[in-house]
Backbone as XML, in Angstrom:
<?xml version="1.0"?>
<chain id="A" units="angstrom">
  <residue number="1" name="UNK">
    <atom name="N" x="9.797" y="89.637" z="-109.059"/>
    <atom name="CA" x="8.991" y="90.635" z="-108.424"/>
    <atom name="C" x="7.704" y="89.969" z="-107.933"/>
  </residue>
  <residue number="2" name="UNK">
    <atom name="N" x="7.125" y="89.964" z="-106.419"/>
    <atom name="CA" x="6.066" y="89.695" z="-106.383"/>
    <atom name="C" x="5.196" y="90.730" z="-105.627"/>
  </residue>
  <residue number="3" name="UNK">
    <atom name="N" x="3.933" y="90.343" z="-105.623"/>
    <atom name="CA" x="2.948" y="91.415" z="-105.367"/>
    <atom name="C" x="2.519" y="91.058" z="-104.356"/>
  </residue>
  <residue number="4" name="UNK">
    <atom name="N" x="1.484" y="91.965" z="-103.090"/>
    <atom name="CA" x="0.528" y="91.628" z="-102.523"/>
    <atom name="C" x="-0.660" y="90.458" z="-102.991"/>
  </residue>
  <residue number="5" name="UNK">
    <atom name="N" x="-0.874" y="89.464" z="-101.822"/>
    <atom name="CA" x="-1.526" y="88.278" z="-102.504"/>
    <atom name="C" x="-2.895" y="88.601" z="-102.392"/>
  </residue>
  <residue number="6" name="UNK">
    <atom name="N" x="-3.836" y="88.295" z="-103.084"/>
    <atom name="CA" x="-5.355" y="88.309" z="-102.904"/>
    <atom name="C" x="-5.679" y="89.292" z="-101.852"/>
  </residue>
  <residue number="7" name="UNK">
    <atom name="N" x="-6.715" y="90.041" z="-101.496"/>
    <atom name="CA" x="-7.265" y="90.462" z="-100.405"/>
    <atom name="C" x="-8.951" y="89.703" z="-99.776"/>
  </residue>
  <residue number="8" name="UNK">
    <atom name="N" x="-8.635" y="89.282" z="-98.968"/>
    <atom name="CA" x="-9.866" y="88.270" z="-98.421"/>
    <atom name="C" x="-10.647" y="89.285" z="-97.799"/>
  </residue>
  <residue number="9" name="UNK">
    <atom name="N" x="-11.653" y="88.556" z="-97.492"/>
    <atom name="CA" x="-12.489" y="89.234" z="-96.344"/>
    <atom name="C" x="-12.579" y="88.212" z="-95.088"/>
  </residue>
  <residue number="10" name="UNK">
    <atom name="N" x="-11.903" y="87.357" z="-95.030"/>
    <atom name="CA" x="-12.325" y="86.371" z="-93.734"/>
    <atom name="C" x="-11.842" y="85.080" z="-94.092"/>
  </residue>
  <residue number="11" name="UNK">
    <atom name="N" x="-12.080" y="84.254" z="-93.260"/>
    <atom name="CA" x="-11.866" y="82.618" z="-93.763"/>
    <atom name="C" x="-12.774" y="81.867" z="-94.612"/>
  </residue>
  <residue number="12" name="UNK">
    <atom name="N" x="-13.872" y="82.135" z="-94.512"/>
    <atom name="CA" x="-15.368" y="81.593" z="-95.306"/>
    <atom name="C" x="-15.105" y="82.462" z="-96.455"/>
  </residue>
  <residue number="13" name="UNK">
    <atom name="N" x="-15.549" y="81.733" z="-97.843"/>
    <atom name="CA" x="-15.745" y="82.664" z="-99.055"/>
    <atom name="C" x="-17.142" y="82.043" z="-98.913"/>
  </residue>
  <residue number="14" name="UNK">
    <atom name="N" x="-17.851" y="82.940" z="-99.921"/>
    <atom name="CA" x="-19.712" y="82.442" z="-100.131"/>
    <atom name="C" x="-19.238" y="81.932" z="-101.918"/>
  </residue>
  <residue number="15" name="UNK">
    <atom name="N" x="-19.802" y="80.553" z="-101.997"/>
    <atom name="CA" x="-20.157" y="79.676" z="-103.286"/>
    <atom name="C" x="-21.241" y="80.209" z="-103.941"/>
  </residue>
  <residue number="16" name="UNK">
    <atom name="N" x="-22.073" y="80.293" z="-103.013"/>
    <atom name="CA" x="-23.450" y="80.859" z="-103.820"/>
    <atom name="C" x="-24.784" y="80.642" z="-102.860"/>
  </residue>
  <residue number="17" name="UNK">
    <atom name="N" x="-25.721" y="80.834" z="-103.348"/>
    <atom name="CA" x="-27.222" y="80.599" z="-102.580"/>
    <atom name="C" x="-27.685" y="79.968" z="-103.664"/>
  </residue>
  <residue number="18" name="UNK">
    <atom name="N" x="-28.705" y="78.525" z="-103.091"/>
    <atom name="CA" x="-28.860" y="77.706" z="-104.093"/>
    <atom name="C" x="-30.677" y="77.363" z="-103.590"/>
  </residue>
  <residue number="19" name="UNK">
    <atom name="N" x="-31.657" y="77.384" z="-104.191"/>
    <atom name="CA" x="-32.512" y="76.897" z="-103.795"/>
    <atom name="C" x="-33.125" y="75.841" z="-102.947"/>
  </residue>
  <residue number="20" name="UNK">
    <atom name="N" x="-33.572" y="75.742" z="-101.601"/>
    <atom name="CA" x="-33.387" y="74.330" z="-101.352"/>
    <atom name="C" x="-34.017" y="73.344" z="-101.525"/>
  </residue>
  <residue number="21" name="UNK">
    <atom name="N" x="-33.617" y="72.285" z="-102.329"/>
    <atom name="CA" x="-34.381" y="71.124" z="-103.102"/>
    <atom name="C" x="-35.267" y="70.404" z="-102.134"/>
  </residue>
  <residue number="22" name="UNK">
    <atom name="N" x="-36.232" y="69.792" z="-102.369"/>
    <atom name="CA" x="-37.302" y="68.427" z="-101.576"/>
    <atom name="C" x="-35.853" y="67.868" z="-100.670"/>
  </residue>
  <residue number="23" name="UNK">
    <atom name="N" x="-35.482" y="67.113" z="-101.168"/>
    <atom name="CA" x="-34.134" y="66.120" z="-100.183"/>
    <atom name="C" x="-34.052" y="67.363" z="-98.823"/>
  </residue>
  <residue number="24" name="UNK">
    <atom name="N" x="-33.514" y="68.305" z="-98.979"/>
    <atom name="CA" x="-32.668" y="69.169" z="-97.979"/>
    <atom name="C" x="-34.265" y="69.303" z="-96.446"/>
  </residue>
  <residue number="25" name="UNK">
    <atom name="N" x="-35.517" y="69.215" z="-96.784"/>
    <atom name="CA" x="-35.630" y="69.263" z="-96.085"/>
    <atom name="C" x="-36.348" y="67.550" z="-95.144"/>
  </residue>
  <residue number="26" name="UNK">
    <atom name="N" x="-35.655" y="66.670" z="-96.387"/>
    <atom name="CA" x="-35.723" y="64.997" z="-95.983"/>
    <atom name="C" x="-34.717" y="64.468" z="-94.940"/>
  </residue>
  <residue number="27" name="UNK">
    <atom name="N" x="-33.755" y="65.445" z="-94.003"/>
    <atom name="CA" x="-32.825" y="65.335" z="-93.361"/>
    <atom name="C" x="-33.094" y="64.062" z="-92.322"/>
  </residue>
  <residue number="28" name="UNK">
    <atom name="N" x="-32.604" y="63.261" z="-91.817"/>
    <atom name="CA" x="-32.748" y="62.728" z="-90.806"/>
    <atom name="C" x="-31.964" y="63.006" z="-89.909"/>
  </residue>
  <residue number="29" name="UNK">
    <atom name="N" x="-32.360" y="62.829" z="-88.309"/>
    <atom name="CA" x="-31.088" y="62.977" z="-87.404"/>
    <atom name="C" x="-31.367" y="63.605" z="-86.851"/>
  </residue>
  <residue number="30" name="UNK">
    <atom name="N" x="-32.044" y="64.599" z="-87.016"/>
    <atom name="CA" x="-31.459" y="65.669" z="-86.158"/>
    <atom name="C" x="-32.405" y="66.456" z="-85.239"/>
  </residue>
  <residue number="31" name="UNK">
    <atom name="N" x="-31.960" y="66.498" z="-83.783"/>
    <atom name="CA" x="-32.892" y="66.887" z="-82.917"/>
    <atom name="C" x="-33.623" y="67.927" z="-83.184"/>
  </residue>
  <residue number="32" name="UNK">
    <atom name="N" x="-34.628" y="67.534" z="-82.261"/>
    <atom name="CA" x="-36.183" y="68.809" z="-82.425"/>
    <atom name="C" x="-35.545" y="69.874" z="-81.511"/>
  </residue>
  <residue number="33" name="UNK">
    <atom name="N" x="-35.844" y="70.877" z="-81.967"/>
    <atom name="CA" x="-35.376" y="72.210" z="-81.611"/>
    <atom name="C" x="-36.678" y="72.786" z="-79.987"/>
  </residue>
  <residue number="34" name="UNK">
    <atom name="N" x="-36.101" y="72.689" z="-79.160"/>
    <atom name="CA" x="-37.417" y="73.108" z="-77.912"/>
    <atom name="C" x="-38.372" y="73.858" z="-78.399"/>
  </residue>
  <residue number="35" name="UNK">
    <atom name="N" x="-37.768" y="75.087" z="-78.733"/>
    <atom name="CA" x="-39.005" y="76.160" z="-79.004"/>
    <atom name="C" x="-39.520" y="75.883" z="-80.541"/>
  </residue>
  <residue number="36" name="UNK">
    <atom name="N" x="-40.641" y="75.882" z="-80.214"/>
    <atom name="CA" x="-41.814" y="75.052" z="-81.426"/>
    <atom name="C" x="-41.888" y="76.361" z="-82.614"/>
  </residue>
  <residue number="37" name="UNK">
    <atom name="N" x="-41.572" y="77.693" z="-82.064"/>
    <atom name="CA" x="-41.554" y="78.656" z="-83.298"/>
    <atom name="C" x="-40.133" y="78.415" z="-83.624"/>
  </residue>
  <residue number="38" name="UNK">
    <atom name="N" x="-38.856" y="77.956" z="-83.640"/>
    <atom name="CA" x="-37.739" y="77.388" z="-84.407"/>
    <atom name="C" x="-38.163" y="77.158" z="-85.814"/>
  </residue>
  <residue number="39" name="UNK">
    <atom name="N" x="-37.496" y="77.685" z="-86.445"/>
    <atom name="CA" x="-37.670" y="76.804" z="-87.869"/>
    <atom name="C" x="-37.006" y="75.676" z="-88.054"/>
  </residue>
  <residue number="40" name="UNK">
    <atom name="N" x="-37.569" y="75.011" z="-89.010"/>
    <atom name="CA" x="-37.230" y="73.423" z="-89.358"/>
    <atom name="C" x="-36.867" y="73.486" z="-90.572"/>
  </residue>
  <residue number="41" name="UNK">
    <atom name="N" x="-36.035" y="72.234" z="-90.903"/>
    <atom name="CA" x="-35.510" y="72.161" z="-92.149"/>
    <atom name="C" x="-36.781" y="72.732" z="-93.675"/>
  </residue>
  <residue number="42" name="UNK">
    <atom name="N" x="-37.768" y="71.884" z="-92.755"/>
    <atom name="CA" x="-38.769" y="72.131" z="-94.066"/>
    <atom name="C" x="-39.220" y="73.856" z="-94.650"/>
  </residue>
  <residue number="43" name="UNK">
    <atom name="N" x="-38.546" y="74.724" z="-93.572"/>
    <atom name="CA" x="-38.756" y="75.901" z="-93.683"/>
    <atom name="C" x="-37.738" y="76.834" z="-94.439"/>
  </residue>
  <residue number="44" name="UNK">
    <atom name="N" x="-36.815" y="76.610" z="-94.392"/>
    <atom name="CA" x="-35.933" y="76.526" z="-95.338"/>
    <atom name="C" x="-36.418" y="76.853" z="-96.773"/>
  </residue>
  <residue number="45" name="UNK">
    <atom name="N" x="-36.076" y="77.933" z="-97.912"/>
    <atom name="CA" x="-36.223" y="78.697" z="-98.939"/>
    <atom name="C" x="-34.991" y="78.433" z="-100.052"/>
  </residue>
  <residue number="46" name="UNK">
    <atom name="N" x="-33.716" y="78.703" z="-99.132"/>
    <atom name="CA" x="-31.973" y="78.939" z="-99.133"/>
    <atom name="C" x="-31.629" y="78.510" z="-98.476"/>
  </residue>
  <residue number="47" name="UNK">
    <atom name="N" x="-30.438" y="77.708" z="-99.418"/>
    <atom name="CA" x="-29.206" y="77.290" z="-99.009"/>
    <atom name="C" x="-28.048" y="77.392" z="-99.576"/>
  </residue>
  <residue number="48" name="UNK">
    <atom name="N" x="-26.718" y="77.940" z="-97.841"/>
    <atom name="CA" x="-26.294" y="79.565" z="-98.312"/>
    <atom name="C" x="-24.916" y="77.786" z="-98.378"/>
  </residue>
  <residue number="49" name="UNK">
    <atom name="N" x="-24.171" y="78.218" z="-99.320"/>
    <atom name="CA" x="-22.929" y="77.503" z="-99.518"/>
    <atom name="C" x="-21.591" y="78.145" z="-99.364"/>
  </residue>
  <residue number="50" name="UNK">
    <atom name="N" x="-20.883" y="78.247" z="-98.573"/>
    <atom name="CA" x="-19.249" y="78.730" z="-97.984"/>
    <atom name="C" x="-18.270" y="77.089" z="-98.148"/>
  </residue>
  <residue number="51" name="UNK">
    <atom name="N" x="-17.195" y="78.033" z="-98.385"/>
    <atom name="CA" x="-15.396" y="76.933" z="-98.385"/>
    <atom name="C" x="-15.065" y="77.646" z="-97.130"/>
  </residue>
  <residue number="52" name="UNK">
    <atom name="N" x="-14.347" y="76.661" z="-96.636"/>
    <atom name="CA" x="-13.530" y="77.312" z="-95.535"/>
    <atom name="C" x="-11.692" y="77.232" z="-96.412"/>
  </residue>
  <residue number="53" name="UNK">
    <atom name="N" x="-11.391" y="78.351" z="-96.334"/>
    <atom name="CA" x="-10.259" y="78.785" z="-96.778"/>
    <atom name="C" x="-9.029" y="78.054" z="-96.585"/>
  </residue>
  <residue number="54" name="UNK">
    <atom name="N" x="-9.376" y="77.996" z="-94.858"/>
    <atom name="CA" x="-8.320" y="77.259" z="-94.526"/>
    <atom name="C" x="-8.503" y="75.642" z="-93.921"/>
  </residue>
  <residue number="55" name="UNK">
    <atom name="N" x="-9.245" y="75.438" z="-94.185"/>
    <atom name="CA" x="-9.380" y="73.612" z="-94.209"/>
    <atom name="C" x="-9.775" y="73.043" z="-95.864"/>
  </residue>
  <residue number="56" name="UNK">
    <atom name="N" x="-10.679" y="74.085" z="-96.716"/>
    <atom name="CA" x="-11.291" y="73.224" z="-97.471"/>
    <atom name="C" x="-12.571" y="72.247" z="-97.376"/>
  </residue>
  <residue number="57" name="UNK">
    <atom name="N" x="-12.952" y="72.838" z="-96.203"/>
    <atom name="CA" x="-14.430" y="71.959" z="-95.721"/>
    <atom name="C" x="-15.506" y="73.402" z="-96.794"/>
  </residue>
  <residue number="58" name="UNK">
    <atom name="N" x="-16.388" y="72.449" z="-97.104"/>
    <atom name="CA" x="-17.635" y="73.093" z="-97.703"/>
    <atom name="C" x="-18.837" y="72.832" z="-96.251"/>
  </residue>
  <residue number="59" name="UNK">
    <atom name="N" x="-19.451" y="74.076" z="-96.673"/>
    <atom name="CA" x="-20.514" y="74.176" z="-95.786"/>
    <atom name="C" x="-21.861" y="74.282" z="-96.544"/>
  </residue>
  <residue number="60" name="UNK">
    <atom name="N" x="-23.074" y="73.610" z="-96.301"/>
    <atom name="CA" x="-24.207" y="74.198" z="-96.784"/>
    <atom name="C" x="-24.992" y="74.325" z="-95.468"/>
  </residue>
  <residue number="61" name="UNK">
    <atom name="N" x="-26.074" y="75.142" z="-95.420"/>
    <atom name="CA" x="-26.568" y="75.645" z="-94.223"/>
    <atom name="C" x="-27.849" y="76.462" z="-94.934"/>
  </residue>
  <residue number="62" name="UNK">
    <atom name="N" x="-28.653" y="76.141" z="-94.098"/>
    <atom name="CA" x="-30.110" y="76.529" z="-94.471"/>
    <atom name="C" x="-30.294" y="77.777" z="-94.326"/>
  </residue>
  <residue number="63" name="UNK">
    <atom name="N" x="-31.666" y="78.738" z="-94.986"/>
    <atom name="CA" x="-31.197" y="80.251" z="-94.504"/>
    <atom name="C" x="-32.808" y="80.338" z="-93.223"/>
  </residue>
  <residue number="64" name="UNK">
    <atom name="N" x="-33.040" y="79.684" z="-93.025"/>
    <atom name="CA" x="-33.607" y="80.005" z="-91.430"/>
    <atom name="C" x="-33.822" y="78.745" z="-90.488"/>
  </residue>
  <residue number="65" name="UNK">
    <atom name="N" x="-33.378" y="77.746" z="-90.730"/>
    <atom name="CA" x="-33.363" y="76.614" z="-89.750"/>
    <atom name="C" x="-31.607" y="76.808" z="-89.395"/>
  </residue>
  <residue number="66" name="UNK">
    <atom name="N" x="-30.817" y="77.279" z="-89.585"/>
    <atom name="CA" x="-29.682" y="77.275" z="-89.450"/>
    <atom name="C" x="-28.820" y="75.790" z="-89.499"/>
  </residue>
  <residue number="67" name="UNK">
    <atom name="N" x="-29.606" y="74.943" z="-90.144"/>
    <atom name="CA" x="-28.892" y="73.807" z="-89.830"/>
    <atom name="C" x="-27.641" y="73.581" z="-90.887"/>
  </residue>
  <residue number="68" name="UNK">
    <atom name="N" x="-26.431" y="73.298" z="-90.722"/>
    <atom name="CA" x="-25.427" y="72.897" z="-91.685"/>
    <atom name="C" x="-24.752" y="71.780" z="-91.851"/>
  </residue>
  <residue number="69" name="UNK">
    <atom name="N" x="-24.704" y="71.105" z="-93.145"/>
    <atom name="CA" x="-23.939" y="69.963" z="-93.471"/>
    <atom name="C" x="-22.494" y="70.211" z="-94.049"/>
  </residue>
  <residue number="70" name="UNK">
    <atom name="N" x="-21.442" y="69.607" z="-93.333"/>
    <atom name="CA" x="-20.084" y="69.586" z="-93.753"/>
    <atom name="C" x="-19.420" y="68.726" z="-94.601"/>
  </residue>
  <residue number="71" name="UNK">
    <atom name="N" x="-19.101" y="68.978" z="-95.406"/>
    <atom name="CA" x="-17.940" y="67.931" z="-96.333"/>
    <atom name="C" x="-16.761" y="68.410" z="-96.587"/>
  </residue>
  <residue number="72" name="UNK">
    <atom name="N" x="-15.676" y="67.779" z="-96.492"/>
    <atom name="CA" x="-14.389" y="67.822" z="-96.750"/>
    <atom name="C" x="-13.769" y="66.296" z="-97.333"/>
  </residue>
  <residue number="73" name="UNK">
    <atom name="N" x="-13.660" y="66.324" z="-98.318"/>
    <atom name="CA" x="-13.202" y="64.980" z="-99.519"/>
    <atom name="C" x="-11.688" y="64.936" z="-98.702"/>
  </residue>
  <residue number="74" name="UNK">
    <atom name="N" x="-11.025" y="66.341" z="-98.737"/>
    <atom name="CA" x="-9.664" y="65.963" z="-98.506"/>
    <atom name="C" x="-9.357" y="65.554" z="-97.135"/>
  </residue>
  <residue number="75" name="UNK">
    <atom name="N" x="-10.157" y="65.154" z="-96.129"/>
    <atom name="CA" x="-9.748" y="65.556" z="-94.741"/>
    <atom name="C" x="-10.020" y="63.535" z="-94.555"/>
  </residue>
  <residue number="76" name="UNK">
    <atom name="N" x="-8.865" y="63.358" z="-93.603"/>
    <atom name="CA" x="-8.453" y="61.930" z="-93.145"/>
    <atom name="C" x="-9.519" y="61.490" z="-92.138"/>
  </residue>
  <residue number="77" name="UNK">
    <atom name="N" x="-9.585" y="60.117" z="-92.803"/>
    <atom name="CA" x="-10.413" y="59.141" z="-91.943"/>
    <atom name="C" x="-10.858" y="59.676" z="-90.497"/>
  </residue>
  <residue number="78" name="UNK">
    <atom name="N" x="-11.927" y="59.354" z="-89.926"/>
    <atom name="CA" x="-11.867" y="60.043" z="-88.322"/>
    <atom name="C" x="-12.395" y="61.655" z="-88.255"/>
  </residue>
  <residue number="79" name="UNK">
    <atom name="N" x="-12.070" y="62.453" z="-89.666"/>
    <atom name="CA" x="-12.282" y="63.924" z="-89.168"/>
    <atom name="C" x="-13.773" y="63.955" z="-89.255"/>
  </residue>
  <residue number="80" name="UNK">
    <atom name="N" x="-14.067" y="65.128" z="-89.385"/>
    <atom name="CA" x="-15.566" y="65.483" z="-89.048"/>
    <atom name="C" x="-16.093" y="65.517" z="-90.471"/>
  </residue>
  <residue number="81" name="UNK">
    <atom name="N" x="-16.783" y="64.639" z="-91.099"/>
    <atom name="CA" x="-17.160" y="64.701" z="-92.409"/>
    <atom name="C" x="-18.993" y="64.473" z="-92.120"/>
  </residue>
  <residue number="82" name="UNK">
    <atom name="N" x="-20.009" y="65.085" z="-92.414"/>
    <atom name="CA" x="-21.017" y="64.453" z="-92.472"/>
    <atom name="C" x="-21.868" y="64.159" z="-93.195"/>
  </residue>
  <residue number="83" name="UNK">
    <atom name="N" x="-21.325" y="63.382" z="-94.479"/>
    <atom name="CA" x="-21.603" y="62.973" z="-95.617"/>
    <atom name="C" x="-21.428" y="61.301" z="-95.435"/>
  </residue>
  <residue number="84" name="UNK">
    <atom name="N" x="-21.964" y="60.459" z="-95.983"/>
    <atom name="CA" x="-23.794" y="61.085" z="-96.567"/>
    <atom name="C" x="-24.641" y="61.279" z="-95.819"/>
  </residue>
  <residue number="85" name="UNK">
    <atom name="N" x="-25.257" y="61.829" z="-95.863"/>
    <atom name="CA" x="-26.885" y="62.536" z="-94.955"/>
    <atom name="C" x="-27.918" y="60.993" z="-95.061"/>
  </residue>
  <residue number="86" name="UNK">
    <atom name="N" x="-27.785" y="61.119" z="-93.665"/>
    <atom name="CA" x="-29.015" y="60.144" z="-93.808"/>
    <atom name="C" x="-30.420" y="60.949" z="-94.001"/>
  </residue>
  <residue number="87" name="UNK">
    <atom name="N" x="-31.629" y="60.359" z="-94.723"/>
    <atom name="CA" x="-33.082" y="60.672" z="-95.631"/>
    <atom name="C" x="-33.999" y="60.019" z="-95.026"/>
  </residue>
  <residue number="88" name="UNK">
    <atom name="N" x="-35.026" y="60.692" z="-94.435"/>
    <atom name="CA" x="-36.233" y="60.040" z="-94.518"/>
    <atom name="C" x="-37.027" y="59.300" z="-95.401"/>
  </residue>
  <residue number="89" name="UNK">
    <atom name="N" x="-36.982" y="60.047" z="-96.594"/>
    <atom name="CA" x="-37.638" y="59.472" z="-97.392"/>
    <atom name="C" x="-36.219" y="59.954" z="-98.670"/>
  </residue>
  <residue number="90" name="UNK">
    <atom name="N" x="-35.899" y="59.021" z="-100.178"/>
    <atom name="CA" x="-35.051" y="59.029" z="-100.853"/>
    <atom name="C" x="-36.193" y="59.847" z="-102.158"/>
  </residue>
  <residue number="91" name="UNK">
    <atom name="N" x="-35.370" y="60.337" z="-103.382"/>
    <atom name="CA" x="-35.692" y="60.999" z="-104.308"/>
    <atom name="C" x="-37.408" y="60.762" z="-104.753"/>
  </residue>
  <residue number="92" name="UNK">
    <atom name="N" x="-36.489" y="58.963" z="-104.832"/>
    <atom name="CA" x="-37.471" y="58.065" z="-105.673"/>
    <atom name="C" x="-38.525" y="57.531" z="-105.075"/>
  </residue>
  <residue number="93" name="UNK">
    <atom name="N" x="-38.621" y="57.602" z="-103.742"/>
    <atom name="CA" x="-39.650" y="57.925" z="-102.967"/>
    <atom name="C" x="-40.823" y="58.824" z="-102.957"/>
  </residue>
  <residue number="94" name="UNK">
    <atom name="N" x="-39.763" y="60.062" z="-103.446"/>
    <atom name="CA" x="-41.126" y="61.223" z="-103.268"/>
    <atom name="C" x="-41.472" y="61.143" z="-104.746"/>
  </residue>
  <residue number="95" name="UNK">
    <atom name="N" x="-40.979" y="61.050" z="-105.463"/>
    <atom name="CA" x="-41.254" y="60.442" z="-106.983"/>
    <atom name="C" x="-42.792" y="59.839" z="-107.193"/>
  </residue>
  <residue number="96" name="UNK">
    <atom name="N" x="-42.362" y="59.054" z="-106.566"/>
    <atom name="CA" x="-43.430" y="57.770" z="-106.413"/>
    <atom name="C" x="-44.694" y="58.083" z="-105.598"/>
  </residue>
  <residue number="97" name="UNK">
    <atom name="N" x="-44.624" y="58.870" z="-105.043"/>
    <atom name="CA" x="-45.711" y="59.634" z="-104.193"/>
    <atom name="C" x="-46.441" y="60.373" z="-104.829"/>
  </residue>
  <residue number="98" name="UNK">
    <atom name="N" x="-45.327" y="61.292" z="-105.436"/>
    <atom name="CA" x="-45.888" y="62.124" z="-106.435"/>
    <atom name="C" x="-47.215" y="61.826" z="-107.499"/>
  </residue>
  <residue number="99" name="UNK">
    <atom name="N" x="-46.292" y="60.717" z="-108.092"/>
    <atom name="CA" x="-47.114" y="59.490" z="-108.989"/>
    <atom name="C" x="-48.163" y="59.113" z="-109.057"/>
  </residue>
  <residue number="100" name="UNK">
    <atom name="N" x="-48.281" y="58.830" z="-107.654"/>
    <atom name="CA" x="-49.713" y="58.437" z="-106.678"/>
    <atom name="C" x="-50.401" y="59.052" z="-106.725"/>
  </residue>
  <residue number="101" name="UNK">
    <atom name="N" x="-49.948" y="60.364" z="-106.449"/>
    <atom name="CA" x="-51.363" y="61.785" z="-106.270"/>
    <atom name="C" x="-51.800" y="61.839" z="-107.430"/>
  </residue>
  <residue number="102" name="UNK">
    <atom name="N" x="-50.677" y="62.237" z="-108.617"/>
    <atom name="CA" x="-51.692" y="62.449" z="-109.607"/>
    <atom name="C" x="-52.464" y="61.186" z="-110.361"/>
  </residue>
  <residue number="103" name="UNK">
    <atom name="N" x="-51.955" y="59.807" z="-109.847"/>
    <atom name="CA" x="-52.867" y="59.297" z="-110.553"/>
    <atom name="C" x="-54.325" y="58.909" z="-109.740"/>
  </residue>
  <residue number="104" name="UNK">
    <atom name="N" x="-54.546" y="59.291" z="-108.261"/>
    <atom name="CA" x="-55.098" y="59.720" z="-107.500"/>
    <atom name="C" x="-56.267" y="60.756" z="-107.924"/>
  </residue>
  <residue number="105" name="UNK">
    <atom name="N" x="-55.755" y="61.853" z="-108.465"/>
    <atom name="CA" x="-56.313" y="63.029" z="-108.736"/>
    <atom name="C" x="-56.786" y="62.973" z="-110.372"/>
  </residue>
  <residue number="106" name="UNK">
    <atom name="N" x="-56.629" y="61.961" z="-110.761"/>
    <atom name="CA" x="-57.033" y="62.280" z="-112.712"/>
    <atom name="C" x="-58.121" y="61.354" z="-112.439"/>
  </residue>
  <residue number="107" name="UNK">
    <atom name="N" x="-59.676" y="62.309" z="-113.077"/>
    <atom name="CA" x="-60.265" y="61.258" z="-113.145"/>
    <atom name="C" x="-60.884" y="59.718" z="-113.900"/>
  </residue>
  <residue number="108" name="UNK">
    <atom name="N" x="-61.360" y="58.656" z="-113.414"/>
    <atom name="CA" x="-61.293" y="57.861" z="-114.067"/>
    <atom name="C" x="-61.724" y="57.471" z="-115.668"/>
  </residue>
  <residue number="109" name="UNK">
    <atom name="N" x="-60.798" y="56.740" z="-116.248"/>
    <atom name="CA" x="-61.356" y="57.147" z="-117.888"/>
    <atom name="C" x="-61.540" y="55.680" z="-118.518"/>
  </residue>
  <residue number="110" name="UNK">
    <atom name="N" x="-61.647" y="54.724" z="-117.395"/>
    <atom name="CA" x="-61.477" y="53.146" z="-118.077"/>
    <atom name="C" x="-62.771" y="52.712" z="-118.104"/>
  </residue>
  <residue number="111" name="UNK">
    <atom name="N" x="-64.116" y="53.631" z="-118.377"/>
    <atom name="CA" x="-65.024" y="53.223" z="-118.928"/>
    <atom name="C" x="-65.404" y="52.435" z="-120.335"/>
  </residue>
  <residue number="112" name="UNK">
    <atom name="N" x="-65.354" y="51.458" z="-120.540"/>
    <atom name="CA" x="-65.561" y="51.144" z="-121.542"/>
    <atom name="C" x="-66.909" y="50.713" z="-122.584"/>
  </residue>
  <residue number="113" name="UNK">
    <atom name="N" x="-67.482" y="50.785" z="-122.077"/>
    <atom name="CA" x="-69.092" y="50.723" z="-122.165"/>
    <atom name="C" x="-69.404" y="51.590" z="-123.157"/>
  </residue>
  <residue number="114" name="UNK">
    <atom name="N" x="-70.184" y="50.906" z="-124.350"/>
    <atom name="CA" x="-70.038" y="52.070" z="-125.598"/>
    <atom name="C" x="-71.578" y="52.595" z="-125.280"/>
  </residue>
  <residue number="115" name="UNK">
    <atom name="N" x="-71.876" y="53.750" z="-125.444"/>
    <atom name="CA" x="-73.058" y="54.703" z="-125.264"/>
    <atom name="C" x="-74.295" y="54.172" z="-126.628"/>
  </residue>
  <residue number="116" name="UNK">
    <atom name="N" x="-75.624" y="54.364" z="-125.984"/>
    <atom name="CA" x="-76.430" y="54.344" z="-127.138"/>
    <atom name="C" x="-77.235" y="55.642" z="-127.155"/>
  </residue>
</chain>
């Protein structure tokens, strides 16, 4: 006996909405948008994640720069994969920046000079 299979709503399922990390808006590549009120990666809040049903490509896509990155592990040499993302700047970069500021910002304590 078998049953009616699943009921979909479309080809895209939604994975989830994921916060979007420092990296996502470190994108390289990708052209400047004409109109200067466009949002840019850096504007970006969310990022909305879909499967495509029927390929198996994952999508992530920003929720107001509209920009999206594709991966598909299973899909043959040549297809449209655009992984890995090239970075302006890498993790350990902004790390290190980070680093900087605050040791930038603490003030100095290597006085050594004993008080009378």
């Amino acid at each position: 006996m078998s049953g009616p299979g699943a009921k979909t709503s479309g080809r895209y399922s939604g994975i989830g909405t994921y916060d979007a990390g420092r990296l996502w808006g470190q994108m390289a590549g990708l052209a400047a948008h004409a109109d200067p009120a466009a949002a840019k990666l850096e504007d970006d809040e969310h990022v909305i994640v879909v499967i495509d049903s029927h390929t198996g490509e994952v999508r992530q896509c920003g929720d107001h720069s509209g920009v999206c990155v594709a991966m598909n592990p299973w899909a043959s040499q040549g297809s449209r994969v655009a992984t890995p993302i090239k970075l302006k700047k890498h993790a350990s970069e902004l790390a290190a920046e980070d680093q900087a500021s605050s040791e930038q910002a603490a003030p100095a304590t290597n006085d050594t000079t004993p008080s009378r």
